[in-house]
N, C-alpha and C positions, 0 to 999 in steps of 0.2 A: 832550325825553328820552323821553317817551310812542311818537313815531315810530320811535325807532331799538331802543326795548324790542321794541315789536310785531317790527320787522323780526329784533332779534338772537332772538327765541324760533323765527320760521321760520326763522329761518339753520340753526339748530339744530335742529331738525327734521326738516331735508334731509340734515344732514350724518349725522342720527342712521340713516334711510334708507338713506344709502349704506355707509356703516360699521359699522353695528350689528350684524351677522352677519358670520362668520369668509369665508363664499364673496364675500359684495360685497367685501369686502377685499380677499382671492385674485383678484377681478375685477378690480382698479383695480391691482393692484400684476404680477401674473404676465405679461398681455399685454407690459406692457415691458420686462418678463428678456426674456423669449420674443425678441421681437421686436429687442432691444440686442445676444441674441446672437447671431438669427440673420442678420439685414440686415448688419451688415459683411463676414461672412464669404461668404453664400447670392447677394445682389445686389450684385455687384463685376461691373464693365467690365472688369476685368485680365485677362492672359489668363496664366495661371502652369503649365498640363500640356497648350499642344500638342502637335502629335503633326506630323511634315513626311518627308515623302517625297523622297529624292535620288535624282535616276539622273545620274551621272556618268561618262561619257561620255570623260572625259578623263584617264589615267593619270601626269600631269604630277604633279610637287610641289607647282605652286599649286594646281589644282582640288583637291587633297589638302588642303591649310592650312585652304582656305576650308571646306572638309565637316568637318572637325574644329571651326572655329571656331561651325559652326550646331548644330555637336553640343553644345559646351561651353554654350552661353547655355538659361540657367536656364529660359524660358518655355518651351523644348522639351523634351519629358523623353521623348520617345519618337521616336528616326530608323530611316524606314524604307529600309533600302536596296531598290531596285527593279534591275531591269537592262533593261528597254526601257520603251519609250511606253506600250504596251500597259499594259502593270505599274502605270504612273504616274497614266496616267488612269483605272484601277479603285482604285488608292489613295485617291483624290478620288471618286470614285462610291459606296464601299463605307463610306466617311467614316471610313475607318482614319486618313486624315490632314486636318487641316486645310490644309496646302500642301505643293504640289509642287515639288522644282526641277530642272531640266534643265542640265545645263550638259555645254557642247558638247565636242566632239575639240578643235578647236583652241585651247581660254578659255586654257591653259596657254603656249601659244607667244606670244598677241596680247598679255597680259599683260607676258611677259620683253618685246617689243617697242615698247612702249611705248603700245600700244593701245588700243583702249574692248572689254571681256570680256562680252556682253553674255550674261544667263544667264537664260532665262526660270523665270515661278514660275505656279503654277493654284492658283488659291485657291477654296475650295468657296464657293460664293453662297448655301447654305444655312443658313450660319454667319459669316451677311456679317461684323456687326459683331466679333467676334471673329476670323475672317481679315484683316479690316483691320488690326485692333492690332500683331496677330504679323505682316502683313507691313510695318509699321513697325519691329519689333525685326531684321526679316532684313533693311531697309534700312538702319539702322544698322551691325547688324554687318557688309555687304557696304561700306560707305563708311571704316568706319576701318580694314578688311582694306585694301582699296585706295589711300588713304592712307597705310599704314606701306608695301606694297608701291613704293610711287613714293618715299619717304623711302629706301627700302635700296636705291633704282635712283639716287640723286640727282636724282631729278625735283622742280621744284618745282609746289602745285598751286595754280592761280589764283587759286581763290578760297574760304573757307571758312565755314558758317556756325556760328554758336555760339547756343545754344540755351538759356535762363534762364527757367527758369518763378517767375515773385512768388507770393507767398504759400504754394503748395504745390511746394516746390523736386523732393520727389520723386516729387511726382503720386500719393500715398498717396490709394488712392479714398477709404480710412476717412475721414480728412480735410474728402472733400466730404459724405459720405455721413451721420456723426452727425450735423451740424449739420441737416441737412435733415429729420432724423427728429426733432430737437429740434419741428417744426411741424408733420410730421406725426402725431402721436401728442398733444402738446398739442389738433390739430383734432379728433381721437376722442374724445378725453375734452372738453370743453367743448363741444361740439357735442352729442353722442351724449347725454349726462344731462343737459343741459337740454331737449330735444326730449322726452324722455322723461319727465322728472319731471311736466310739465302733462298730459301723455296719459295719465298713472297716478295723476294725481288725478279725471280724469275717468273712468276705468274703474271707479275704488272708490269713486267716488259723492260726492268730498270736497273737488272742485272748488266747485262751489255752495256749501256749506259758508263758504269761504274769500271766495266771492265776498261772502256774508251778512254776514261778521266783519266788525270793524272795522277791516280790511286794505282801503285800495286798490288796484286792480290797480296801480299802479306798485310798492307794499311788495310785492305776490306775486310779482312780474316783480325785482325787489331778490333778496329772500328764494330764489326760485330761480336765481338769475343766480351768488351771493356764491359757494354751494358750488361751482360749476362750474367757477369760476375757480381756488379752493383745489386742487383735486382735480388741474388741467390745472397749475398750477404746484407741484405737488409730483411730477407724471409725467416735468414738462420738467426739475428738478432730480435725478432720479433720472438721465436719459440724460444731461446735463453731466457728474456726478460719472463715471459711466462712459465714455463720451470721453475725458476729461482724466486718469482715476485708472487706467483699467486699458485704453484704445486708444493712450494717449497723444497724443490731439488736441491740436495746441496751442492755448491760447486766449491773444489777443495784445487783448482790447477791453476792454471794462468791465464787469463785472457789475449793476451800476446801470443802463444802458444796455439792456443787452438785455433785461434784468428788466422795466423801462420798457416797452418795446416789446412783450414778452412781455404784458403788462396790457392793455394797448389793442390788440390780437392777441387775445387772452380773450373780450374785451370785446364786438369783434365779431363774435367766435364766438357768445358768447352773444344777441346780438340774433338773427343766422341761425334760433340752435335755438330761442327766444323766437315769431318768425316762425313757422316751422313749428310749433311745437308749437297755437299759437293757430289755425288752420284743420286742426288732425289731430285727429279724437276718441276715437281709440284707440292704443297704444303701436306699434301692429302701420305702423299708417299713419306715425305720428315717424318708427320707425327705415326706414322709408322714402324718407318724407322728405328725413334725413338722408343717408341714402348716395348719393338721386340728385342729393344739393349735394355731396358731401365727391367723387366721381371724378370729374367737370368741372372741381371747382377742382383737385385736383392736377393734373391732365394741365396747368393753365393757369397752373401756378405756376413754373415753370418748374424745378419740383424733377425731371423726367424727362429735358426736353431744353430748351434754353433759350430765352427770350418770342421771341429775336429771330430766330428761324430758321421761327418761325412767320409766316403771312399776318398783314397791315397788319391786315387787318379783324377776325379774329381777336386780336392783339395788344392791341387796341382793347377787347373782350370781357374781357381779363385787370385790366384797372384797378379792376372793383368786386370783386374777388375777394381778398380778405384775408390768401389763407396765400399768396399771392405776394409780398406785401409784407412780410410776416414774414419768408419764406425769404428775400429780401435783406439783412435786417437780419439774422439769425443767424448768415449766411456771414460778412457783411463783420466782423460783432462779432469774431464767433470769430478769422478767419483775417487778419482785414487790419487789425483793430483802428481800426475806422471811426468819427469825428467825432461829435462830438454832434451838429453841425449837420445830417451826414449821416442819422442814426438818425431826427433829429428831423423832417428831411424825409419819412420814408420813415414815419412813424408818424402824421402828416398826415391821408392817405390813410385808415388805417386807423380815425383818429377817425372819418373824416366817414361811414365804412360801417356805425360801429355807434349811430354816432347818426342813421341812415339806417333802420337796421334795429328799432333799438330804439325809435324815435317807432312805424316800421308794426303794432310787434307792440302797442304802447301802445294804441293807435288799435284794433286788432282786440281788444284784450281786454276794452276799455271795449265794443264791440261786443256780443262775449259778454257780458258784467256788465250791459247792458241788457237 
């Protein structure tokens, strides 16, 4: 009882720390309004106000349909009419459009004939990824134009693909996009205050102190570990309720589950910032530290682009890395309502990193303490 007294009076202590004034509060609570409202709306892959350039060429009815139909589709909300080349490729130069389309004198006649219309498009390369998206929406709409046009000819077409996305039926980026801030923002807060709390005991002199007490470095390494985790699962509970209550994410898995995962996800956060902070003697070096762990492991978690598009050797590098393993577990929880068996695979991992981390930082504080 005596051990867990000592440890509950630091628990409380730390917690007094972060809470105890109206600004740490505004600190632990505001970055994730901030940040909940602006990430769904500010970093979206969609492309919802291009802008596309027509030079049409051809006075027929069908080149007419089809420049109506690129007019009507929502992600364009600005058509530029052109009347030569010239026109077209300063449209794309001047970045008034993100694409261009040419279609020729005769699309209209090959069309009635039963033809292939073929119509080219210039897409700015400065705006790769976004010009790809929309020229995916102009390939659609140029395929089901062409398809009802051969229905109203009685042509039949060979062959047709059909298109089913699982989990995210309508490709809502929010979707992917909450869950993955669920892990990011949990890594800032349990990372960030633990790296920090030992560097700001050592600044104010109060580390030694602590070393003296009747506290072993494992209760100080407890004691500062408990609030990290609290603080990092009431940040990741605040972007859930938000997701589910006002983006409307659907959550199809378990809350036990990811809560679970969530814990030992914490857990080896807090070893990380436990690590760090036991070789940094001042707060300035932590938050250091910290940030030159926390943009490696995003880029390698596959929350920007995914592990497997990355090099073998690289891919390799991603396994001691924690908030990758979390970010699977969050998506599949949320979106695909994934297995115990599968969570518990994927939480494995994450044991073995923070009791990886937590023996080294053990090991370094007993170091200090000697």
């Amino acid at each position: 009882m005596n051990f867990f007294h000592r440890i509950r009076a630091l628990v409380i202590k730390e917690l007094q720390s972060i809470v105890g004034n109206p600004s740490s509060r505004a600190l632990l609570i505001m970055p994730v309004i901030l940040q909940t409202l602006l990430f769904p709306n500010a970093a979206t892959l969609e492309v919802k106000n291009a802008s596309i350039a027509i030079y049409n060429r051809d006075t027929g009815e069908t080149a007419n349909e089809l420049v109506q139909r690129f007019a009507q589709c929502g992600a364009f909300t600005e058509v530029i009419p052109v009347h030569s080349q010239e026109e077209l490729a300063e449209s794309i130069e001047s970045r008034s459009a993100m694409l261009a389309v040419s279609i020729p004198e005769d699309f209209s006649r090959k069309i009635a004939a039963g033809e292939t219309g073929p119509v080219q498009v210039l897409l700015d390369g400065r705006r790769s990824n976004g010009a790809q998206i929309a020229m995916s929406y102009l390939q659609t709409i140029t395929e089901t134009f062409m398809k009802d046009r051969a229905a109203e000819q009685g042509r039949t077409i060979p062959s047709e693909t059909i298109t089913r996305y699982w989990f995210n039926p309508n490709l809502d980026f929010k979707n992917f996009l909450l869950p993955n801030l669920v892990a990011v923002i949990t890594t800032i807060g349990a990372l960030i205050l633990t790296a920090l709390s030992v560097a700001r005991e050592r600044e104010q002199g109060t580390f030694d102190q602590l070393m003296v007490s009747p506290l072993t470095p494992e209760m100080v390494m407890i004691g500062k570990g408990v609030p990290a985790i609290l603080v990092a699962f009431f940040q990741a509970t605040l972007i859930l309720l938000a997701a589910v209550f006002i983006y409307d994410v659907p959550f199809r898995g378990s809350l036990l589950l990811l809560y679970l995962g969530m814990f030992f996800y914490a857990l080896s956060l807090v070893g990380v910032g436990l690590l760090i902070s036991s070789v940094c003697s001042t707060q300035q070096q932590a938050f250091l530290g910290a940030f030159s762990f926390m943009m490696p492991a995003m880029m390698l978690s596959g929350f920007a682009s995914p592990v497997e598009n990355m090099p073998k050797w690289l891919q390799m590098l991603t396994w001691p890395n924690p908030v990758r393993h979390f970010v699977e577990i969050v998506k599949e929880v949320f979106l695909k309502d994934a297995s115990a068996e599968r969570v518990l695979a994927l939480i494995v991992p994450l044991a073995a990193i923070g009791f990886c981390t937590i023996g080294c930082a053990s090991v370094m504080f007993r170091r200090k303490a000697g």
